[in-house]
DRENVEXLO-67232 format. One record per residue (C-alpha): x negated, y, z negated; chain; residue number from 1. Coordinates in steps of 0.2 Angstrom, whole numbers, plus 5000, padded with zeros to 4 digits. Example, Ala and Ser with C-alpha at 12.3 -4.5 7.8 and 13.67 -1.06 7.14 Angstrom:
<drenses>
<drense><x>4938</x><y>4978</y><z>4961</z><ch>A</ch><i>1</i></drense>
<drense><x>4932</x><y>4995</y><z>4964</z><ch>A</ch><i>2</i></drense>
</drenses>
This chain:
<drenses>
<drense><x>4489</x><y>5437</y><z>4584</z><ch>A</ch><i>1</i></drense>
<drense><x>4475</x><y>5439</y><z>4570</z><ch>A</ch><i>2</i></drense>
<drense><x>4481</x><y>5441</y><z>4551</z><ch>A</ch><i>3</i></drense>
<drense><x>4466</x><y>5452</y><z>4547</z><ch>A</ch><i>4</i></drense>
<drense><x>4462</x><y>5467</y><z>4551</z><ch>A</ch><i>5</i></drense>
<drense><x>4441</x><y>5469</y><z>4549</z><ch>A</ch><i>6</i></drense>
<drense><x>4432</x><y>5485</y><z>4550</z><ch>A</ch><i>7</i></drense>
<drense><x>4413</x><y>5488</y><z>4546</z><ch>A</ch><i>8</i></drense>
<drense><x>4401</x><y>5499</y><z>4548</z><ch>A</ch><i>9</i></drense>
<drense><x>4382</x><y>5504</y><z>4545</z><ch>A</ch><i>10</i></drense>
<drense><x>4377</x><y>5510</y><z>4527</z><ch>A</ch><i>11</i></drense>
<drense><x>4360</x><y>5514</y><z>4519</z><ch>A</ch><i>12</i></drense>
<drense><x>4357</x><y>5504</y><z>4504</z><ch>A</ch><i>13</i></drense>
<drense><x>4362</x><y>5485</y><z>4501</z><ch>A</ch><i>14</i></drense>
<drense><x>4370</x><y>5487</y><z>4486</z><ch>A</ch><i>15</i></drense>
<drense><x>4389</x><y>5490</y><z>4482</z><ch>A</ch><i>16</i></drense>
<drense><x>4386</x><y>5498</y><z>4467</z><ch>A</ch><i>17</i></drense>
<drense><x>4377</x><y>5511</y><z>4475</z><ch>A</ch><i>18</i></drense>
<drense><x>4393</x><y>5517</y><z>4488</z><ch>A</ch><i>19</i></drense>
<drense><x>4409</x><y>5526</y><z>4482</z><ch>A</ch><i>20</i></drense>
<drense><x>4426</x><y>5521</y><z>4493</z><ch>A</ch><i>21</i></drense>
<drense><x>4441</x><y>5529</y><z>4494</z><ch>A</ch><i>22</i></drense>
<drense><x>4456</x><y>5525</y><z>4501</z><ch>A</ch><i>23</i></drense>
<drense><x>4467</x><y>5539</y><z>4511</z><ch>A</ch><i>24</i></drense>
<drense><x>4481</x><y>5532</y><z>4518</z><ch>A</ch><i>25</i></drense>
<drense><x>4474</x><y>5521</y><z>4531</z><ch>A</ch><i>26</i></drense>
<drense><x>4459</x><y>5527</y><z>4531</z><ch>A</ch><i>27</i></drense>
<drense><x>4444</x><y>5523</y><z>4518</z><ch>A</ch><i>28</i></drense>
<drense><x>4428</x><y>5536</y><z>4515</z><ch>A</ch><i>29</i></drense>
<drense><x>4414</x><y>5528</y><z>4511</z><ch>A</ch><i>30</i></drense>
<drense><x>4400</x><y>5541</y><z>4502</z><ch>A</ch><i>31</i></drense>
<drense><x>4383</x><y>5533</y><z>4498</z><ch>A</ch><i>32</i></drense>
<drense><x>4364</x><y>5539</y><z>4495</z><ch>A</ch><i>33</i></drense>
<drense><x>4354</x><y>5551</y><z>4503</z><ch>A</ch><i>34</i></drense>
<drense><x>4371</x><y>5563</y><z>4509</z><ch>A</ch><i>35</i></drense>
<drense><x>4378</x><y>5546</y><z>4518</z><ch>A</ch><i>36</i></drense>
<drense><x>4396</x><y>5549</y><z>4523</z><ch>A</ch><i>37</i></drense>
<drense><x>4407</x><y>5538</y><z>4534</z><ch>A</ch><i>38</i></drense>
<drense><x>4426</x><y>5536</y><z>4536</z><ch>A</ch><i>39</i></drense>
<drense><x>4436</x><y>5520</y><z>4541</z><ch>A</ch><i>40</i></drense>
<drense><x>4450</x><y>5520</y><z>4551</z><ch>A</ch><i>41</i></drense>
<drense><x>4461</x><y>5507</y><z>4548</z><ch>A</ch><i>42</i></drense>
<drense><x>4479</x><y>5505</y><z>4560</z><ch>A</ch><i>43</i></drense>
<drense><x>4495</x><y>5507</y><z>4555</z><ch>A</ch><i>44</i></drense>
<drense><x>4499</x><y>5490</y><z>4552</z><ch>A</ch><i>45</i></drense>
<drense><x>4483</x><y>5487</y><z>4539</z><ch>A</ch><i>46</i></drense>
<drense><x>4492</x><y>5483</y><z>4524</z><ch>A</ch><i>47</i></drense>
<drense><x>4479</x><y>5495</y><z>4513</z><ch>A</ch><i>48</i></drense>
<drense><x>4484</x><y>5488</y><z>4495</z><ch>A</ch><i>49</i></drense>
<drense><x>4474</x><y>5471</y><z>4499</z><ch>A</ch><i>50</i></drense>
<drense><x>4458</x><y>5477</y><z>4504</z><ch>A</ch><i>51</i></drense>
<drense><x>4443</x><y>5465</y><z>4503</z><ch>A</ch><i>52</i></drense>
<drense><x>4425</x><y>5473</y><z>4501</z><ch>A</ch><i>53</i></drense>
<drense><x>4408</x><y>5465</y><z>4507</z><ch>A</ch><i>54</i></drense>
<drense><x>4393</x><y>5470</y><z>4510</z><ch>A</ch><i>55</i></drense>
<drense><x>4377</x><y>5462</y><z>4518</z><ch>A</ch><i>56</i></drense>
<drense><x>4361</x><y>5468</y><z>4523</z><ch>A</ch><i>57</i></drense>
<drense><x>4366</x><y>5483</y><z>4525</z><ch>A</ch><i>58</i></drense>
<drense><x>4381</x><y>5479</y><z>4535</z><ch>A</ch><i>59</i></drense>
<drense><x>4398</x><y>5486</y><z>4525</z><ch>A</ch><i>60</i></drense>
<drense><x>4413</x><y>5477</y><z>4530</z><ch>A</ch><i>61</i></drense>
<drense><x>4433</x><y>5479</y><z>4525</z><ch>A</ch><i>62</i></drense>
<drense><x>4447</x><y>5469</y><z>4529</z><ch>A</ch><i>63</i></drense>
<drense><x>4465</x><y>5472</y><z>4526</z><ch>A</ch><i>64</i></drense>
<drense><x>4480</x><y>5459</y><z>4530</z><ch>A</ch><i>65</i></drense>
<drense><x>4491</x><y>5463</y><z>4543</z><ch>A</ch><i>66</i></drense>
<drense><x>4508</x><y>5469</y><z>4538</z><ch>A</ch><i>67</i></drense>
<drense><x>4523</x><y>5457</y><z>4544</z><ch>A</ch><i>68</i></drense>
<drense><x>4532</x><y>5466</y><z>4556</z><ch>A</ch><i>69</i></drense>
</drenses>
């Protein structure tokens, strides 16, 4: 079973500094330039106080552990 949970999407710009996350329960909005809005939805079982944030060309990616069940 995987241990990490990875979510990513699209975004307009290729620096970090320039989007804003933030974390709803399990899902994160991500608002960036130019009116770009996106949300992520994360399962049940993404433990959401872990998150680890890259992003590359252009490409923004989450990942969350998975909880132990």
């Amino acid at each position: 079973m995987t241990r990490t949970i990875v979510v990513t999407c699209s975004v307009p710009c290729e620096d970090l500094t320039k989007l804003e996350l933030t974390p709803l329960d399990h899902t994160i909005e991500v608002v960036g330039p130019d009116g770009f809005r996106h949300d992520l939805e994360f399962p049940l079982e993404a433990d959401m106080s872990h998150l680890d944030v890259e992003l590359y060309r252009g490409i923004l990616e989450v990942r969350a552990p998975r909880r132990a069940t």
